[in-house]
C-alpha positions in Angstrom: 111.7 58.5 341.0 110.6 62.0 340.4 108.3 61.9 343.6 111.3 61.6 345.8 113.0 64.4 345.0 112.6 68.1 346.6 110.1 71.0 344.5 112.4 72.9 343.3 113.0 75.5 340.3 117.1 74.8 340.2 118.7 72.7 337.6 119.7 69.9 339.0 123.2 70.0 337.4 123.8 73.2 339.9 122.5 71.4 342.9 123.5 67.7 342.1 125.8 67.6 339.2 129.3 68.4 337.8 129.8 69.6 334.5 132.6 70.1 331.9 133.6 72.9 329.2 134.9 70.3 326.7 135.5 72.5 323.9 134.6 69.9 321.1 131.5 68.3 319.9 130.2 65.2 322.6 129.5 62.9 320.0 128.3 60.1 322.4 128.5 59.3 326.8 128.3 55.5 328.1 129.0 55.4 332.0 131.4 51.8 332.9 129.5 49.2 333.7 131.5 48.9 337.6 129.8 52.2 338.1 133.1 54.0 338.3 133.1 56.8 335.5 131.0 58.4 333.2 132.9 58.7 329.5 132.7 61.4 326.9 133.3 61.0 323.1 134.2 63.9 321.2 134.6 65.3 317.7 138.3 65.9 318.2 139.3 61.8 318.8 139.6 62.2 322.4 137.4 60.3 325.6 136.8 62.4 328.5 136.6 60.6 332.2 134.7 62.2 334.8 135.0 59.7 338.2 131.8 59.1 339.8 132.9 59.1 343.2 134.5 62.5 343.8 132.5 64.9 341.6 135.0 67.5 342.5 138.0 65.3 341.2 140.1 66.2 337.9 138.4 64.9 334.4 141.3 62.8 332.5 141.5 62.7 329.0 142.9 60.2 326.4 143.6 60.5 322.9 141.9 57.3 321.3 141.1 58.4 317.3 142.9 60.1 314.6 139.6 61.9 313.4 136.7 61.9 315.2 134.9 59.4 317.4 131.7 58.7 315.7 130.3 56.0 318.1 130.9 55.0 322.0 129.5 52.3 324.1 129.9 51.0 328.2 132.0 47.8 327.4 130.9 44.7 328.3 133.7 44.6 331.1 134.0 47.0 334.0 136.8 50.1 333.7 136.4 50.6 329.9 134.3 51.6 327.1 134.2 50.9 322.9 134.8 53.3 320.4 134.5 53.9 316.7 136.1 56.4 314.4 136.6 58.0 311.2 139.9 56.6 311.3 138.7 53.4 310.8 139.1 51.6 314.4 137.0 50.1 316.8 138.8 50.4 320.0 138.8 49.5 323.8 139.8 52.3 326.3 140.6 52.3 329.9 140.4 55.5 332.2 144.1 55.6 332.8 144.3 56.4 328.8 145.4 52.4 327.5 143.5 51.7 324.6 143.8 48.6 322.5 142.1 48.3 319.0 139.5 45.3 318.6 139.1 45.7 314.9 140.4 47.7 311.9 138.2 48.4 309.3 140.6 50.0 307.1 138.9 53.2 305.0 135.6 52.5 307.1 134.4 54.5 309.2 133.3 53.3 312.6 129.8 54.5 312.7 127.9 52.7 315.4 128.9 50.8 318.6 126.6 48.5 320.8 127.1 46.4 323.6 125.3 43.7 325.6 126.1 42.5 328.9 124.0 40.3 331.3 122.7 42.1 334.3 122.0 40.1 337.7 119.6 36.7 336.9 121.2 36.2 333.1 124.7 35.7 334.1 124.4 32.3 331.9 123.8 35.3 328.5 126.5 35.5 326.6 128.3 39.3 326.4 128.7 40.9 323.0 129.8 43.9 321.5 129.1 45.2 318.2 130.1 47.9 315.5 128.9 48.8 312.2 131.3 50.1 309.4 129.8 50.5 306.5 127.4 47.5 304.9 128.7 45.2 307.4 128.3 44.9 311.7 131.2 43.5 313.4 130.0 41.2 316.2 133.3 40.3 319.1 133.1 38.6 322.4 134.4 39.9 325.7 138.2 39.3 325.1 137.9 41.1 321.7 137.9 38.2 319.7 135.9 38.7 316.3 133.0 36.0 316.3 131.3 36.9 313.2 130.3 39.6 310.5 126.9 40.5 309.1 126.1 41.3 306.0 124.0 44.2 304.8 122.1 45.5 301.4 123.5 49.2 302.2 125.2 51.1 304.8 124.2 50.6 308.3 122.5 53.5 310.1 121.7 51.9 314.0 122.6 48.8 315.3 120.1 47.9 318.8 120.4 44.8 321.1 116.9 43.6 322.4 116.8 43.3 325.9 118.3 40.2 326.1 121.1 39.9 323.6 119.8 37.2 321.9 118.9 39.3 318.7 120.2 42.4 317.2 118.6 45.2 314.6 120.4 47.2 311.9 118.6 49.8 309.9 119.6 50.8 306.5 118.1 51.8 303.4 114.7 50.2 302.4 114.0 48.9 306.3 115.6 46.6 308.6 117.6 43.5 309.5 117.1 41.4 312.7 119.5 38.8 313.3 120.1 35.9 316.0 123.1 36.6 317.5 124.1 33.0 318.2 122.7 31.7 315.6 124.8 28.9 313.6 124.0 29.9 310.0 123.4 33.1 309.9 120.2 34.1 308.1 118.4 37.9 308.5 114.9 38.9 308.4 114.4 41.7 306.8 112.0 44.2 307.4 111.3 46.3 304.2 110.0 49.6 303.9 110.7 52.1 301.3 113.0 54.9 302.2 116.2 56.7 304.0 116.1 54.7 308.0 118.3 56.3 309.9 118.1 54.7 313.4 116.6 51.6 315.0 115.1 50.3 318.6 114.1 47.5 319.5 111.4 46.7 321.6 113.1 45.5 325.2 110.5 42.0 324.6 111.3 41.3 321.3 108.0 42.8 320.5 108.8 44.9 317.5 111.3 47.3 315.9 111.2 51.0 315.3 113.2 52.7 312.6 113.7 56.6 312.7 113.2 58.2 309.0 115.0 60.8 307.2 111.3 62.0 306.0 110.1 63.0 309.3 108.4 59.8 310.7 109.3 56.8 312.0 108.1 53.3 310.9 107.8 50.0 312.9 106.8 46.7 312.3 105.4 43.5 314.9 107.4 40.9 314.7 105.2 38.4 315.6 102.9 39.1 312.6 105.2 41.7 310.5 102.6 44.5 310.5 103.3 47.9 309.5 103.3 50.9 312.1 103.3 54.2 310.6 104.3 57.5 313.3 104.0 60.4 311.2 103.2 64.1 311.5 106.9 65.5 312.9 108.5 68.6 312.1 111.8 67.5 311.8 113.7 64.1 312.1 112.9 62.2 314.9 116.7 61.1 315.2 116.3 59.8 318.7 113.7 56.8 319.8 113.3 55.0 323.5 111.2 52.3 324.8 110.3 52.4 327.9 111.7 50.0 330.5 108.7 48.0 330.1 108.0 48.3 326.2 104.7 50.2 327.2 105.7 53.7 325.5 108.3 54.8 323.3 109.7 58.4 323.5 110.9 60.3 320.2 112.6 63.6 319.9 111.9 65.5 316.3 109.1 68.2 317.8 108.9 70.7 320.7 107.9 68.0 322.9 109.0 64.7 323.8 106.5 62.5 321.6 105.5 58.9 323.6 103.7 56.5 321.4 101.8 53.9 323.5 102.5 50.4 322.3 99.9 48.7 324.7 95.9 48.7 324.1 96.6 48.0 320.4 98.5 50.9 320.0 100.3 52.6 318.5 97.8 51.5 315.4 95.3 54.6 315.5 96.2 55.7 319.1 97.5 59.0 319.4 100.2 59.6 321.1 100.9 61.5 324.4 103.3 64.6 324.6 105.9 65.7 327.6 108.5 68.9 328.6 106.8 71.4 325.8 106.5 74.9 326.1 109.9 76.9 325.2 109.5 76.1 321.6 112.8 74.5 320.9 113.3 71.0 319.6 114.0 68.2 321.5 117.2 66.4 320.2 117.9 63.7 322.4 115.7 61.3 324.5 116.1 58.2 327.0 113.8 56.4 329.1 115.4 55.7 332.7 116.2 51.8 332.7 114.1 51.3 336.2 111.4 53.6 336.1 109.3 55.1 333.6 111.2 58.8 333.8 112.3 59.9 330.4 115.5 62.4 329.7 115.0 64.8 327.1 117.7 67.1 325.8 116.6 70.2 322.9 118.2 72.0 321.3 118.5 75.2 323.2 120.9 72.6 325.2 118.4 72.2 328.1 118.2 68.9 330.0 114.7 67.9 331.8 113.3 64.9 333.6 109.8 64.2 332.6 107.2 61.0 334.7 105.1 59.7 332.2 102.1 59.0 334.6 102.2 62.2 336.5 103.7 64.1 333.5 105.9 66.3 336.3 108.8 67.8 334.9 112.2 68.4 336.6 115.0 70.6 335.2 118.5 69.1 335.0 120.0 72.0 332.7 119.3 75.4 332.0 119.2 76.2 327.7 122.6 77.9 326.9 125.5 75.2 326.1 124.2 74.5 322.6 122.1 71.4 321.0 122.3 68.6 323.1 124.0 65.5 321.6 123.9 62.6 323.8 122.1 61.5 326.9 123.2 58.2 328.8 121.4 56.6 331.9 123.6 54.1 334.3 122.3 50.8 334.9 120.9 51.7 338.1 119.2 54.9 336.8 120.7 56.8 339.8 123.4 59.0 337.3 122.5 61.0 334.1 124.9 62.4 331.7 124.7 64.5 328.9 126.4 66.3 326.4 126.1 68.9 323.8 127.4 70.0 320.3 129.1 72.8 321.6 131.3 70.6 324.1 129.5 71.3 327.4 129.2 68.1 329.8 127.4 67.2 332.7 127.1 64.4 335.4 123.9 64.6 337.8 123.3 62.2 340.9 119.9 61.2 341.2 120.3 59.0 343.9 118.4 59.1 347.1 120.2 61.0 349.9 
């Protein structure tokens, strides 16, 4: 991916992309899944729409929360996204500013949203969305209707869908859950290990599950054995975790690199792991593997935005450092559009596509 694009020293947002003073925290970005907008949750309740097809054209805005959107997700349909809230709602919002609430979780807040859709081959899968208020995840098919809800020991921190929708992770305090999504009694397994988990991934196979840690490490386990992986040695929280398209390598932020753990050879048991985009000495806050190629997205907290190849390790500069700490990056499903956002409210859409 990186290959075909022209040597150059701009930022690709200046060249390529469009980009938005939103003037309020970008919580989370999901692009539709019809490939017709790129969506922007914000601190101050609202979703901003910036249309893919005319970069130049108007962003529209709706009001969807009363508080701020704490979670936002493509939806499993084309021409709308998912949202959760401090207000207690998880919600369905069009571009032309409709927005119907799926679920009210009364005091709750809506923390996390997740959604799984089949891409070409798995039409046969079954679509899902998710959110997570509190101990319990909310599980709803495509028209909205509430299938079932899962159970947890303690709050929910991340909710992940493997790369099939079959099963899907929760973290919370003292591990993990994994649960079958279809399955008619519903019984977890769960992963312990002691601790504050703030955030989960799970491997796109099936392989295993990663939890981010509030003490500066993350911790994974094999699920075909149960085995312990421990990824220590950050600087800060490593909030943000990415596998790889193929489950080779998974990309953390928490250091002044992006950290890739190799999960192949054995690893990441006594491998040490590789390291991308350094240099400025500013954290990285945000990563995300492209979902075609092995190109991962990193966002610091200086609010630049670079492209890193994890074979040829070449790095290509999306956004220059300036619009504070980046908050969210979101891939398309084609890997051809990146967006990103930042805690200060600046947004940006960049084409990668060939031209």
């Amino acid at each position: 991916m990186l290959a075909a694009q022209t040597p150059s020293r701009e930022n690709l947002i200046e060249t390529r992309g469009v980009s938005r003073n939103l003037d309020a925290f970008v919580v989370q970005a999901a692009f539709d899944r019809g490939g017709a907008f790129a969506a922007f949750g914000l601190g101050d309740g609202s979703v901003r729409f910036a249309p893919l097809a005319d970069g130049a054209a108007d962003w529209t805005m709706a009001m969807v929360h009363d508080g701020a959107i704490l979670g936002l997700a493509a939806d499993v349909l084309p021409g709308s996204v998912v949202t959760g809230g401090d207000d207690g709602d998880f919600r369905r919002v069009r571009a032309d500013g409709e927005a119907v609430t799926l679920g009210d979780m009364g005091s709750k807040w809506v923390e996390h949203v997740a959604s799984y859709a089949p891409t070409k081959g798995r039409e046969k899968d079954m679509p899902i969305l998710a959110c997570a208020a509190g101990r319990q995840v909310h599980l709803f098919d495509a028209r909205g209707q509430k299938l079932k809800v899962l159970e947890h020991p303690s709050t929910v921190t991340g909710i992940s869908f493997d790369g099939r929708g079959k099963r899907l992770a929760a973290s919370h305090y003292n591990g993990c859950s994994i649960w079958f999504v279809a399955a008619k009694t519903d019984a977890p397994r769960r992963l312990e290990w002691k601790g504050s988990h703030i955030g989960i991934a799970l491997h796109p196979d099936g392989e295993s599950a990663v939890t981010s840690m509030q003490e500066n490490a993350l911790h994974g386990w094999r699920l075909s054995d149960g085995q312990h992986m421990r990824m220590s040695g950050y600087p800060t929280k490593p909030e943000s975790i990415s596998f790889s398209r193929s489950g080779r390598w998974l990309a953390s932020s928490g250091a002044d690199t992006v950290v890739l753990w190799p999960f192949f050879g054995g690893g990441p048991m006594g491998k040490p792991p590789s390291e991308l985009a350094g240099g400025t000495g500013a954290v990285v806050t945000r990563v995300l593997f492209n979902p075609k190629t092995d190109v991962v997205a990193a966002g610091f907290a200086d609010g630049r935005v670079v492209l890193a190849e994890v074979e040829s390790a070449r790095i290509l500069p999306v956004a220059p450092p300036g619009h504070g700490a980046v908050s969210t990056l979101v891939w398309d499903e084609s890997g051809s559009y990146l967006a990103f956002g930042t805690e200060e409210g600046f947004a940006g859409v960049v084409d990668l596509s060939k031209r």
